[in-house]
N, C-alpha and C positions, 0 to 999 in steps of 0.2 A: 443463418444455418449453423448447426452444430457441428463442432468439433469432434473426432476419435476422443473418447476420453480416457485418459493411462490408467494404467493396471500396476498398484505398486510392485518391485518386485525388489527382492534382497541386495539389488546393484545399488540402490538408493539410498543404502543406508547412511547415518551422517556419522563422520568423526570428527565432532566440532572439536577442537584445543580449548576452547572455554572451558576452566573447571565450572562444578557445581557452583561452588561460592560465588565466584567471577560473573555467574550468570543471575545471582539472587543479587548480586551488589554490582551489575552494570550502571545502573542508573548513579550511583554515588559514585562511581568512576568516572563516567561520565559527567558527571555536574558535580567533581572533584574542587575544593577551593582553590587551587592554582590553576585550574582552568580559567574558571571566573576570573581572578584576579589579570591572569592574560589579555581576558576577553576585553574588562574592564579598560585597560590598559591601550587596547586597541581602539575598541569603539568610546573612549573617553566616558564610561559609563563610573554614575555617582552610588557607589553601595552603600545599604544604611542596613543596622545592625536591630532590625527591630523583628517580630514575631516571621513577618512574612516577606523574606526574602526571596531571591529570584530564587535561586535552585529549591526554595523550599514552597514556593507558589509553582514552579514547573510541575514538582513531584504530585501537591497535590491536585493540580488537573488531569496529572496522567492516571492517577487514584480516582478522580469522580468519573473520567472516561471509561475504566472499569468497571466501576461501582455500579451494583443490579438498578440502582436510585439515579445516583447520577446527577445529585440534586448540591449546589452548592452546601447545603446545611450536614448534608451525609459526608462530606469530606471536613467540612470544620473540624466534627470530633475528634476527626483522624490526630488533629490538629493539639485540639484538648485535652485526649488521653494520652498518645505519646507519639511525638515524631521518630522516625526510624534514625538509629544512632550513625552520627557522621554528615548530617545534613547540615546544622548547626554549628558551626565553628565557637559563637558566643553567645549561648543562652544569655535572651532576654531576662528583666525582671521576672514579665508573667510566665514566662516557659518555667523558672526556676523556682517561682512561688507557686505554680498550676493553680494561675487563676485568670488564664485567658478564656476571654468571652466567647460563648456559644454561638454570640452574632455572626453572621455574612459577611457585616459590610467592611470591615476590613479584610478581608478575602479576596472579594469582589472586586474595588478599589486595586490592591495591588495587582490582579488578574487585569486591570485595563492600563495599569499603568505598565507595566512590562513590555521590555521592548522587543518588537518584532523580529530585530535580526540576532537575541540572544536566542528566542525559539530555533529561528532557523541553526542558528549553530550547533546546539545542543541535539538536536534534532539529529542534523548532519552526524555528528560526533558520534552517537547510539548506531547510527545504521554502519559507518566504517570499522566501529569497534567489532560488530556481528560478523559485517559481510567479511571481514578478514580473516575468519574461520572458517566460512561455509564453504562444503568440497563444489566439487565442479560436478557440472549438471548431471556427466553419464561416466564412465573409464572412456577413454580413448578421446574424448570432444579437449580434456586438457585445458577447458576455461571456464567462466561460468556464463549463465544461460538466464537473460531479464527478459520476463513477460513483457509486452504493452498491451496496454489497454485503455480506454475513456470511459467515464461516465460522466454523471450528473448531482450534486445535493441542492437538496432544497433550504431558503431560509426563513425566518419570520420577515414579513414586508412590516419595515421602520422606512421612511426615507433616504437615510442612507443608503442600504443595502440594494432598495428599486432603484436609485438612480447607478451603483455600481453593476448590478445584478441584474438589469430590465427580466421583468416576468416573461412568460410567454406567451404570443397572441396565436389566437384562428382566428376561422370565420365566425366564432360566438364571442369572439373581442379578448381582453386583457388575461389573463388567470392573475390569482390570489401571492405566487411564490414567489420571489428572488430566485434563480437558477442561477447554480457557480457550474464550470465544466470543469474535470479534471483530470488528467494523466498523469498515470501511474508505470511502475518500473518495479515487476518482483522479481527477484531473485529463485529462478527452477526447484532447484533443490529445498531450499530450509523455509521457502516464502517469504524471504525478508523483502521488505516495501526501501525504496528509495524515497525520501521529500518529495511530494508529488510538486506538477506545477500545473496551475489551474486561470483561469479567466472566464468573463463573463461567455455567457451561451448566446443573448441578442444584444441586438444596438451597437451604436458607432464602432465601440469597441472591442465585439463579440470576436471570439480567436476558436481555431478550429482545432480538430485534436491532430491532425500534421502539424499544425504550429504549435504547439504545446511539445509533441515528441521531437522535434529540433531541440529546445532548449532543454529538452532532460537528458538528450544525448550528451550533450556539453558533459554532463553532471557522473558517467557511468562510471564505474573501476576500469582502469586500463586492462586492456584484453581481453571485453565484456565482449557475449555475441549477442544480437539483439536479435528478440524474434516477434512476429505481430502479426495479425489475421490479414484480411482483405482490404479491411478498412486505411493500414498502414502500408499495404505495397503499390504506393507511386514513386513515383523516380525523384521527388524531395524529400522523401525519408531515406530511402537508401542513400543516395547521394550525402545528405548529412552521417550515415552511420559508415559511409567509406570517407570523407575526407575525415574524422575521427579514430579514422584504423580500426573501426567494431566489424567485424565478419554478421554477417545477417540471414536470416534466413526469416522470410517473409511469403505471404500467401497474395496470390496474384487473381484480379478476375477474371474471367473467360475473355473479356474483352481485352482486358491487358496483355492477357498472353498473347493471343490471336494478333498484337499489335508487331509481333516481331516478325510476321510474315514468312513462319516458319510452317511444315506439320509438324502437328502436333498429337498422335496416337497416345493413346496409352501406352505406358512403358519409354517414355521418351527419356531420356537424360541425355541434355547437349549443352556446349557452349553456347551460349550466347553473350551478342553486347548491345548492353542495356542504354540507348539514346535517349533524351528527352524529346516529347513532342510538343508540338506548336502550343498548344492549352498547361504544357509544364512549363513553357520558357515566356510565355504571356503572365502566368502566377509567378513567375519567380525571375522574373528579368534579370538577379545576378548571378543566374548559372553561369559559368563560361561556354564559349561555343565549341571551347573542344570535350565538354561534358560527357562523359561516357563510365557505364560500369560493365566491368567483365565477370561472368557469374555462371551460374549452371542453372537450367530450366529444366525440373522434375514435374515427369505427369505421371499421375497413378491413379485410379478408381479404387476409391475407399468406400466403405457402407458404416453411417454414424451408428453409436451404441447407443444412441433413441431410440434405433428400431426401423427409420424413416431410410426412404430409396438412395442408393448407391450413385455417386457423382463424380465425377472428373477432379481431382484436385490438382492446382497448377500451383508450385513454388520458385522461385526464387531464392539461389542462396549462394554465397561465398566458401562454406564450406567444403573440404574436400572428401567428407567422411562419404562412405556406401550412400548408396542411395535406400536402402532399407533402415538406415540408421538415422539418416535425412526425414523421414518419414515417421518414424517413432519417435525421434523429436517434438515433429509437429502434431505432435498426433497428445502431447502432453503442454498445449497450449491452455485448455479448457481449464486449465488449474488455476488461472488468472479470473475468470469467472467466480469460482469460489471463493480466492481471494477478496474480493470485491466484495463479496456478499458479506463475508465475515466483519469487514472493516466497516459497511452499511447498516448493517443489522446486529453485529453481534456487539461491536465497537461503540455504534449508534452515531455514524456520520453520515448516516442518513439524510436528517433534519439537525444544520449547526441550530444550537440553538446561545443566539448572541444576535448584537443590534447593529455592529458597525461593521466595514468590511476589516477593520486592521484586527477586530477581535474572531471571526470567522477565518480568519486565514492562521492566528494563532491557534483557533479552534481546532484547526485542519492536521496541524503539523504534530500536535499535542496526539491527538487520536491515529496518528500514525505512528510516535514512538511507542503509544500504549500498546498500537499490534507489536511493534517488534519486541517488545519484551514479553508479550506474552507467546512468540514465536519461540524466541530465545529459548524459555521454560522448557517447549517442546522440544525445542532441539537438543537440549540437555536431557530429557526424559528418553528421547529416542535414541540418544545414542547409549544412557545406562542400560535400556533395555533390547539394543542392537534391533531397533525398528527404524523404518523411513519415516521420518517427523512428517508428512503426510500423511499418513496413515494413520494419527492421535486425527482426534476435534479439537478444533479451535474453540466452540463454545463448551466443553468440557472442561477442557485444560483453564480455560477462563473463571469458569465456577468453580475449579480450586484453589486456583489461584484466592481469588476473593475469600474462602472459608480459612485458607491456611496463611496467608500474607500475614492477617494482624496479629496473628499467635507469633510467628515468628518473628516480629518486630520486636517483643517485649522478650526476647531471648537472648542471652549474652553470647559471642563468640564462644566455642567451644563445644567438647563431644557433644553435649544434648542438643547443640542448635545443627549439630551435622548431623547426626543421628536424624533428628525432625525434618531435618531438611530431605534425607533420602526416603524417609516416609513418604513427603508429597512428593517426591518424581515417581516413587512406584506409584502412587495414585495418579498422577500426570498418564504414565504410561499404561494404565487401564481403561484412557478415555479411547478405544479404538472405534476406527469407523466401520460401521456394520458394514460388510461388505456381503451383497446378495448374492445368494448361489445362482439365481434367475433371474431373469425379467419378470416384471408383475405385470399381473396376467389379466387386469383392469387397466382401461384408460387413466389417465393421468386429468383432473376433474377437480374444482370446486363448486361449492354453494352459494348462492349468487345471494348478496347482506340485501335488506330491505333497507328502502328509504324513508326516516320516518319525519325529516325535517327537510324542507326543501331546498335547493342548493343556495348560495348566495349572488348578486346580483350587482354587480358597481354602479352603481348611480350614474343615470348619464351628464357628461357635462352640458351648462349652459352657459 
């Protein structure tokens, strides 16, 4: 069922503290050489001084994740023509003669040899650097506000990835894909993505998206409030987002509510306290037995902006704000939805495309710092032109990014590269989102594709 879907309005607007610069030079702050050297340092990690170094193999994955191609060979060049200045601490030979090779397979190579938990850090590192700007979610909430959500990517089936990834079966038997499941954490305001954390969807080891949001709660800003549909409001989420000090505001099902043996009219706003029942303390045997949450239970009859019949909504929250305010909160969940979409389709993690699981889960993390700088861009854009960084496209702001990145690469510090630079935000800030004066006045409908090859078939075994 759908969500109220929010209406931007002037409260929203961002005052990120990021300058322009700071925002076009995240990533090399970010993947700064005394980071590395730190990192190194920690993780006992062996650096070598050759073409394709770790921060300079991160940059260009986060480059092909963009890139309209997206194809290993489309990011070489990036490689051949000019790396962006500050990646490079010691130009190699071929960097300083330009006569590094066209080929992949050094690319490639150092992309499997990198290690998993410098992504993760790096990664980490880009999302703290943002989210320490981003305002709070509305005036008066005084914190910020992280979507959840789950979905699903598909991968190429290698052996590896089916025995991590089991495909999924019916009653017509196996399917073709490795399934990864993952959960995510955006940030209300500017959309910034937290490192998701993800696992397989079947088999021994399949983990459900409550178990996934435990371990990213671990991971939030202190003084995060957490919010999440239906699917998220049982008593081992909350619980996990109250012993973590996070206030929550959470959608509850008819059945849930109805468990507290209350009425429950429309227009209700009361205390309640929130017990585990027999099917939570069977799942989760180390609740303790004096487990309880104290909270407020909001019911309202809302009518979705799909058009579709008007329904009871039951929440759950810690909050003390209004209960109207309570409610247009929730009512700006949907915004995770499109999040999703952008990172699926616009990002293209859709379909990782890689063979092993340690390179799909690098795949994973790379395609999430690439939204958040392409967030970032917007955020800077919105705020030069005192818009709600909602209100740009994502796939816009993407396709300028792409046409003006490489220009600005081969620019030296100074007036013409800031000059250039506030050219592209005024173009940033003309990607707006159409917003309809009406509802359309046609169903919502596609074309059903022909089949002109027949589907595929798994051999049976014998």
């Amino acid at each position: 069922m759908r969500d109220m879907k929010p209406t931007p309005t002037a409260d929203s607007t961002v005052h990120s503290p990021q300058t322009v610069q700071a925002v076009l030079t995240l990533y090399q702050q970010a993947a700064s050489p005394e980071f590395f050297d730190q990192l190194g340092a920690e993780l006992k990690l062996h650096f070598h001084h050759g073409v394709y170094t770790f921060v300079v193999v991160i940059w260009l994955m986060i480059v092909q994740r963009l890139h309209p191609k997206g194809t290993l060979l489309a990011v070489v060049q990036e490689a051949v023509r000019q790396l962006p200045p500050g990646l490079v601490r010691r130009p190699s030979k071929r960097l300083r003669e330009g006569s590094l090779s066209c080929h992949t397979g050094g690319y490639n190579q150092a992309r499997q040899k990198l290690p998993q938990e410098v992504v993760e850090r790096v990664s980490d590192r880009i999302f703290e650097q943002l989210v320490a700007g981003a305002p709070e979610a509305r005036p008066g909430l005084g914190r910020r506000l992280f979507l959840l959500d789950g979905s699903t990517l598909l991968m190429p089936n290698t052996p590896q990835l089916a025995a991590a990834y089991p495909p999924t079966s019916n009653q017509h038997g196996l399917s073709h894909w490795p399934v990864m499941r993952v959960l995510v954490a955006h940030e209300l305001t500017a959309g910034l993505a937290m490192r998701p954390e993800w696992g397989p969807v079947n088999g021994p080891r399949a983990v459900s998206e409550q178990q996934l949001v435990e371990q990213a709660i671990q991971r939030l800003p202190d003084g995060s409030v957490v919010m999440g549909d239906a699917n998220f409001g049982v008593f081992s989420v909350a619980w996990a987002a109250q012993r973590h000090h996070y206030p929550m505001l959470l959608r509850l099902t008819p059945a849930r509510a109805t468990a507290f043996r209350i009425p429950l009219p429309e227009g209700t706003d009361c205390r309640v306290d929130w017990k585990p029942s027999r099917w939570d303390r069977k799942a989760h045997p180390e609740l303790p037995l004096e487990a309880c949450l104290r909270g407020r239970l909001i019911v309202r009859r809302v009518r979705p902006s799909d058009g579709s019949g008007s329904f009871l909504l039951y929440l759950f929250t810690t909050l003390t704000l209004p209960a109207s305010q309570i409610l247009e909160l929730y009512g700006q969940r949907w915004n995770i939805e499109t999040d999703l979409r952008s990172l699926k389709q616009t990002v293209g993690l859709y379909m990782l495309d890689c063979k092993s699981p340690a390179m799909a889960a690098k795949e994973l993390m790379v395609g999430v710092s690439a939204y958040n700088l392409v967030r970032a861009v917007m955020q800077a854009a919105a705020r030069s032109a005192n818009l709600p960084p909602r209100s740009l496209s994502f796939s816009g702001t993407q396709d300028v990014l792409n046409a003006w990145l490489p220009y600005l690469a081969t620019l030296p510090e100074g007036p013409l590269f800031q000059a250039e630079l506030q050219r592209m935000l005024r173009a940033v800030a003309q990607c707006r989102i159409y917003k309809r004066g009406k509802a359309a006045s046609y169903p919502r409908a596609s074309w059903g594709r022909p089949r002109v090859f027949p589907s595929h078939k798994r051999p049976e075994k014998t």
